[in-house]
C-alpha positions as CSV (number, residue, x, y, z in Angstrom):
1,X,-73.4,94.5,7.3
2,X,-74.5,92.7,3.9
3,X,-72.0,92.7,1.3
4,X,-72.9,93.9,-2.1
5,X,-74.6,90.5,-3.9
6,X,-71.9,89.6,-7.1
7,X,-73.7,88.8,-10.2
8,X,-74.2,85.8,-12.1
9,X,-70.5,85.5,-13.8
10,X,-68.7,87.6,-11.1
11,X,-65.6,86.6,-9.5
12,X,-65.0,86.2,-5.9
13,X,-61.2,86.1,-4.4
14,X,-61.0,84.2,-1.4
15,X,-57.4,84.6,0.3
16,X,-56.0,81.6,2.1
17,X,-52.6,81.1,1.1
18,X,-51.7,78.5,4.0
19,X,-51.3,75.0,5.3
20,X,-53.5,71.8,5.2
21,X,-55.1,72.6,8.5
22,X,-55.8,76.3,7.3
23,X,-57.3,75.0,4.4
24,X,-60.0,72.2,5.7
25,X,-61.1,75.0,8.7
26,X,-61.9,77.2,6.1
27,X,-64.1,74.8,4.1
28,X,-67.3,75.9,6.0
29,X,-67.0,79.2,5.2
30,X,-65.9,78.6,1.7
31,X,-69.4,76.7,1.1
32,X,-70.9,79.4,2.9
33,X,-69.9,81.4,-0.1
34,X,-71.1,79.2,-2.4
35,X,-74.4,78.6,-1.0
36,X,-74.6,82.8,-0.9
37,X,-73.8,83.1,-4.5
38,X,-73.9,79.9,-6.5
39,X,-73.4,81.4,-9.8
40,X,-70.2,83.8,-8.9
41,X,-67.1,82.3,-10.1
42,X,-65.0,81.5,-7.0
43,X,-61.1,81.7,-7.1
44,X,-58.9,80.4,-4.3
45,X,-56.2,81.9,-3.7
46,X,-53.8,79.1,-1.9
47,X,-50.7,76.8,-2.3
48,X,-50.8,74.5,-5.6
49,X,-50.5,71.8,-3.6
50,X,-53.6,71.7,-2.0
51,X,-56.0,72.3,-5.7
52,X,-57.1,69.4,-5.8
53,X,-58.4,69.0,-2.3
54,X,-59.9,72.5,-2.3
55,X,-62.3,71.0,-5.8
56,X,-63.0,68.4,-3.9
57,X,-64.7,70.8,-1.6
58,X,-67.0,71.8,-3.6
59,X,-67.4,75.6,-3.0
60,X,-64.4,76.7,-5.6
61,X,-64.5,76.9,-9.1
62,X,-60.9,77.4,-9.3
63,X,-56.9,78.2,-7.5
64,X,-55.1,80.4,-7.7
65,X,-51.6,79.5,-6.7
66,X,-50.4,81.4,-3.9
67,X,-47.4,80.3,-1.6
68,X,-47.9,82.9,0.4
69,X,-48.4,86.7,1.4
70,X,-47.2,89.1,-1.4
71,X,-47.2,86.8,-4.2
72,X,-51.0,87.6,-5.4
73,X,-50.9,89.4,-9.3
74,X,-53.0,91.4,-10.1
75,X,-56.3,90.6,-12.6
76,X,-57.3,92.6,-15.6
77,X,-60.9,92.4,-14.3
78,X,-60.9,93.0,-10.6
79,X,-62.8,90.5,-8.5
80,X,-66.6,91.6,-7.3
81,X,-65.6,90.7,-4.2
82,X,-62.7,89.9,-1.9
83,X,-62.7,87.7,1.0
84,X,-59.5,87.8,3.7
85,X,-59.8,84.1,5.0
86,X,-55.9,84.5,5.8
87,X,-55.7,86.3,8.9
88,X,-56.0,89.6,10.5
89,X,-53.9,92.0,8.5
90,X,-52.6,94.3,7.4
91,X,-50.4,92.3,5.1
92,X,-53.3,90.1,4.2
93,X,-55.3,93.2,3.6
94,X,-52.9,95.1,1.5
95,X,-52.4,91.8,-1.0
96,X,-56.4,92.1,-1.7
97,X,-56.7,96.1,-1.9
98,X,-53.9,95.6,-4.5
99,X,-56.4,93.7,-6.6
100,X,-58.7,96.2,-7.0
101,X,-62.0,94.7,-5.3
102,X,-65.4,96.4,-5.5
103,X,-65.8,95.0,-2.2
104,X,-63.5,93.3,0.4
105,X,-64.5,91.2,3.4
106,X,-62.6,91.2,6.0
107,X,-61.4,91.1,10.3
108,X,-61.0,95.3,10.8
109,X,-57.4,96.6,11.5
110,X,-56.2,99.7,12.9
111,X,-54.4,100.5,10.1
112,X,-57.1,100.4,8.0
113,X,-59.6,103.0,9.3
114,X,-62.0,103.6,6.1
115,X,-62.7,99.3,6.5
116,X,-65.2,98.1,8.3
117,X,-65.2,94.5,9.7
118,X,-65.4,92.2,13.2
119,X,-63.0,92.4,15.2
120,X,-60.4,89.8,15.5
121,X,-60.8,87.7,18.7
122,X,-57.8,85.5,19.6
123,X,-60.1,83.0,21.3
124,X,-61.9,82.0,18.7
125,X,-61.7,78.2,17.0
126,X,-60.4,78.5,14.1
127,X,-63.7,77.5,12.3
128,X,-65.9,79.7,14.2
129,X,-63.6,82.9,13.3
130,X,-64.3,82.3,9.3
131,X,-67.9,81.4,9.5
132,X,-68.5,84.2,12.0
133,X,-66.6,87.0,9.1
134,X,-69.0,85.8,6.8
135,X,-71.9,85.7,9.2
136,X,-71.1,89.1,10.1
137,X,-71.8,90.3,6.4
138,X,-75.1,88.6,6.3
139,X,-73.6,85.0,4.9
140,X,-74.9,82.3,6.6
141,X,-72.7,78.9,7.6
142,X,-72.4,75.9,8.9
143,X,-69.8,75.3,11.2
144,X,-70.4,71.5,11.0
145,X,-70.0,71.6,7.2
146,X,-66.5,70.1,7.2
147,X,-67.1,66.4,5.8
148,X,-65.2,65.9,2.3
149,X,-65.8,63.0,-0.1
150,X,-63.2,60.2,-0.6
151,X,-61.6,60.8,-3.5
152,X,-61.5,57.9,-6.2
153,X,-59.1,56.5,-7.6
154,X,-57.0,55.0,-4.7
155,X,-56.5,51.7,-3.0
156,X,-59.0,50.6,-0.6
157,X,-56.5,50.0,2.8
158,X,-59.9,49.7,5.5
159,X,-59.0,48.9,8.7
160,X,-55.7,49.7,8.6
161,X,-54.3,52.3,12.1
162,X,-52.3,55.2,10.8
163,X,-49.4,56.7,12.4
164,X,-48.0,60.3,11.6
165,X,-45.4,61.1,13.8
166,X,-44.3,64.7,11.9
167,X,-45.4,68.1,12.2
168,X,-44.3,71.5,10.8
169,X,-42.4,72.7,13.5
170,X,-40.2,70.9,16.2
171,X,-42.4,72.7,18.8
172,X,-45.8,70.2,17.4
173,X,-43.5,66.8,17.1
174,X,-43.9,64.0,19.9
175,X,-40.8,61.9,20.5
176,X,-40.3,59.4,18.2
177,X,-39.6,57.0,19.8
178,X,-43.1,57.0,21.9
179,X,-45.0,56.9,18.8
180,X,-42.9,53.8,17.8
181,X,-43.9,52.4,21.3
182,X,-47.3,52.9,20.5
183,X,-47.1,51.8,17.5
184,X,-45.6,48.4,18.4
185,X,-48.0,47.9,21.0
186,X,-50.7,48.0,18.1
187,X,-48.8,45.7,16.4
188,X,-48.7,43.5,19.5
189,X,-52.3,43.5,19.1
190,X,-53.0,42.8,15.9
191,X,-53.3,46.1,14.1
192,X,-52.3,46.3,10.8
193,X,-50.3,49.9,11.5
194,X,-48.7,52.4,8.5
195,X,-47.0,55.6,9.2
196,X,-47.2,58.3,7.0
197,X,-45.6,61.4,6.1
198,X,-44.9,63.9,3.2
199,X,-41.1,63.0,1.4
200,X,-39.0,65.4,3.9
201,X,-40.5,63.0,7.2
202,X,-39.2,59.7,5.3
203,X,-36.7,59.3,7.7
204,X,-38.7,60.2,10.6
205,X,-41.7,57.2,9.7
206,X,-38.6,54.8,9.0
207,X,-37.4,55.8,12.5
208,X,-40.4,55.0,14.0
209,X,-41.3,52.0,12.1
210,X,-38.1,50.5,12.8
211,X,-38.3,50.9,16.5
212,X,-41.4,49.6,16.5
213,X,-40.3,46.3,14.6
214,X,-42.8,47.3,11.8
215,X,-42.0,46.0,8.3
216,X,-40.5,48.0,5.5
217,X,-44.1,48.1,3.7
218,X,-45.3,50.1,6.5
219,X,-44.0,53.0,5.7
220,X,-46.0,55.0,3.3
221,X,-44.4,58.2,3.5
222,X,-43.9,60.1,0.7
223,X,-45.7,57.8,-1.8
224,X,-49.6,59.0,-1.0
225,X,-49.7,62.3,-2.3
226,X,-52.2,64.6,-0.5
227,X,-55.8,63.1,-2.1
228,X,-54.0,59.8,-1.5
229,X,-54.0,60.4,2.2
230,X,-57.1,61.7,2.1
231,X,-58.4,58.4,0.9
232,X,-55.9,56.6,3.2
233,X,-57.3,58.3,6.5
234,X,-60.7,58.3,4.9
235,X,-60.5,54.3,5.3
236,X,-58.8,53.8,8.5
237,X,-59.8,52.2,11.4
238,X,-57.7,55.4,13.8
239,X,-55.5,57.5,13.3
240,X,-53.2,59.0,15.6
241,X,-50.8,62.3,14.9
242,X,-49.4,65.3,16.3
243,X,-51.6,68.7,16.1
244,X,-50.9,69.1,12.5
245,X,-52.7,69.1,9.2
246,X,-53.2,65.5,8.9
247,X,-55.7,65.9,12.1
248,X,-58.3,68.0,10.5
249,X,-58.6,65.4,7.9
250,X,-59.9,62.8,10.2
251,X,-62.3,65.6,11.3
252,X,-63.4,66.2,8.0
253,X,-63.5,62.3,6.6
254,X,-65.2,61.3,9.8
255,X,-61.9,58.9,10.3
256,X,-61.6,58.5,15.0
257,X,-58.4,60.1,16.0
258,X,-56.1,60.5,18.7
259,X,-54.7,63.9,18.7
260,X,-51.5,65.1,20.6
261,X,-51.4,68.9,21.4
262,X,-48.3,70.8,22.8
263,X,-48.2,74.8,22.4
264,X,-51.9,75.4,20.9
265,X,-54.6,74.5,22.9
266,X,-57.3,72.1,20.8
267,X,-60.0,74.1,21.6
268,X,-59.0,76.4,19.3
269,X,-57.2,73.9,16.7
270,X,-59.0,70.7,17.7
271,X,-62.3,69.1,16.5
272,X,-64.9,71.3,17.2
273,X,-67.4,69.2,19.5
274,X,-71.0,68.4,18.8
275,X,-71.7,66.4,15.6
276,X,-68.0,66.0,15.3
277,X,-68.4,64.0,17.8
278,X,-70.4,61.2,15.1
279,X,-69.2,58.7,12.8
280,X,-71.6,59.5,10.5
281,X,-72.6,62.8,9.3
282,X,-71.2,65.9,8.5
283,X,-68.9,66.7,11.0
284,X,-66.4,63.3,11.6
285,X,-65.8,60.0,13.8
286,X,-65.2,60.7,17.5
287,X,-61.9,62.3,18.2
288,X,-59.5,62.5,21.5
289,X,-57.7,65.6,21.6
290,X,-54.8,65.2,24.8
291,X,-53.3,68.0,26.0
292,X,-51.2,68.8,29.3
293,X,-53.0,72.5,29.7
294,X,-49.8,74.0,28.9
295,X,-49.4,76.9,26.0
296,X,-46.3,77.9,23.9
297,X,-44.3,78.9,20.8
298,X,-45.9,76.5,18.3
299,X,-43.3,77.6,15.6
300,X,-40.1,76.9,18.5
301,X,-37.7,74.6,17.4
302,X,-38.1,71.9,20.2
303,X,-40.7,69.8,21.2
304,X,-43.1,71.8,24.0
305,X,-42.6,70.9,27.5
306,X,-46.8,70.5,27.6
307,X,-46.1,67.7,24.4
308,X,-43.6,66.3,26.2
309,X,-46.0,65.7,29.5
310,X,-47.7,63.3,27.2
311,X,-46.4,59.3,28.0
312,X,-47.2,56.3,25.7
313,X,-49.1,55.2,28.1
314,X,-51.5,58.4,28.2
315,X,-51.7,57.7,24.3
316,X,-52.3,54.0,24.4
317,X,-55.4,54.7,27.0
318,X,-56.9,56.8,24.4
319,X,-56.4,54.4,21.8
320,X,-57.4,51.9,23.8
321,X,-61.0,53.5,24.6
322,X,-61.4,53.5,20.9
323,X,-59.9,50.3,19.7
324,X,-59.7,48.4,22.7
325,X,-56.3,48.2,22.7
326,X,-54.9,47.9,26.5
327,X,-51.0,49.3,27.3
């Protein structure tokens, strides 16, 4: 199917009213639009929080804050066309028909019989489901076109190993007091190590920088901001976190990463291999996603048994192939 072409001027409302992760998997598809109609006007629906990174993609013009489902408002000029980069419906579906489109892009659902659409396949990675909507109306992507520029602005901290011990959800959080021992045996080493986290993990990244007899000034949580930690991963020499948002931009500032997976399995989450695999380029540095094979809850409220699988040790190995660092 092709979708109708917008005109020069005409505005396109792309749903994605998520998380950080959410938001850097959908960048390929986003410039997908962009490269399709470089003159349309394209909006973004999606939390505040995250407007600044999603211009510093490239493919929006604009945001439109969104926290979440049913919080769109309607537009005296309806868009040209709508794009549901939020999930599979109906809810999603139902905020964008309540804008009016003259066209609407998006996964088919049952309940919606008169709209055509893929179908949505649960074994998809995340970035090959939103380039493969688009490439399903006759919008080509790249699902390698996840690199992001560093943003300016912010100290220079090269060579520094990063630490980010939180997630959203219990289910997605390693121990803490592994990623301290990790994080002490980089110390051990030599590594100049910070841990990070937004202002409600404070007092996990003191936790863990404590235990690992780091200083005080190690723990940047809370002060960054989100571009700030863009620039901060963007510079480091690793980075090592739970399956969380954080990940994805190591993936898309080409930043090597060790990744720890629980309930989700990476192939679906994780870097997507190929030129991901490559410093340089478009896709990021070379990643290790570890993962015990074992698949869950990833909103339960304690850590995953599959998460829990994974030893220091396990994680230092990985670290160790890319830093030569020995446990």
């Amino acid at each position: 199917m092709a979708v109708t072409a917008p005109a020069a001027g005409d505005t396109i409302l792309v749903l994605r009213a998520l998380g950080l992760g959410d938001l850097l998997t959908g960048i390929p598809a986003l410039r997908g639009l962009r490269r399709a109609y470089p003159d349309a006007h394209i909006v973004l629906a999606t939390p505040e929080r995250f407007c600044g990174l999603a211009k510093l993609s490239g493919a929006v013009n604009s945001v439109e804050p969104t926290p979440g489902l049913g919080r769109l408002h309607p537009w005296r000029t309806p868009p040209a066309l709508a794009v549901n980069l939020h999930g599979s419906g109906p809810q999603s579906i139902d905020d964008l028909l309540a804008m009016r489109p003259r066209t609407l892009l998006t996964h088919r659902h049952e309940v919606f019989d008169g709209l055509q659409g893929p179908p949505w396949r649960a074994d998809q990675h995340e970035v090959d489901r939103w380039c493969g909507l688009l490439q399903w109306a006759g919008i080509p992507c790249d699902a390698d076109d996840l690199r992001i520029a560093r943003p300016h602005g912010y100290p220079d901290r090269s060579g520094v190993v990063v630490i980010h011990p939180g997630a959203a959800s219990a289910a997605r959080r390693w121990p803490a007091e592994r990623f301290a021992a990790v994080a002490a045996a980089l110390r051990d080493a030599g590594h100049e190590v910070v841990v990070t986290g937004d202002c409600n993990e404070l007092d996990l990244a003191r936790s863990v920088a404590r235990q690992a007899g780091l200083p005080d000034t190690s723990v940047l949580a809370g002060t960054l901001g989100l571009l700030g930690m863009v620039a901060l991963i963007n510079d480091c020499r690793l980075l090592i976190c739970n399956d969380t948002g954080v990940g994805h931009i190591a993936t898309a500032t080409g930043a090597p990463s060790v990744l720890l997976f629980g309930p989700t399995p990476p192939d679906r989450w994780g870097p997507r291999p190929g030129r991901a695999e490559r410093r340089e380029g478009l896709g990021g540095g070379p990643h290790i996603a570890l993962w015990a094979g074992e698949t869950g809850d990833p909103h339960a409220r304690e850590p995953h048994s599959g998460l829990l699988r994974l030893t220091a040790a396990q994680v230092l190995d990985a670290v160790g192939s890319l830093l030569e660092v020995r446990a």
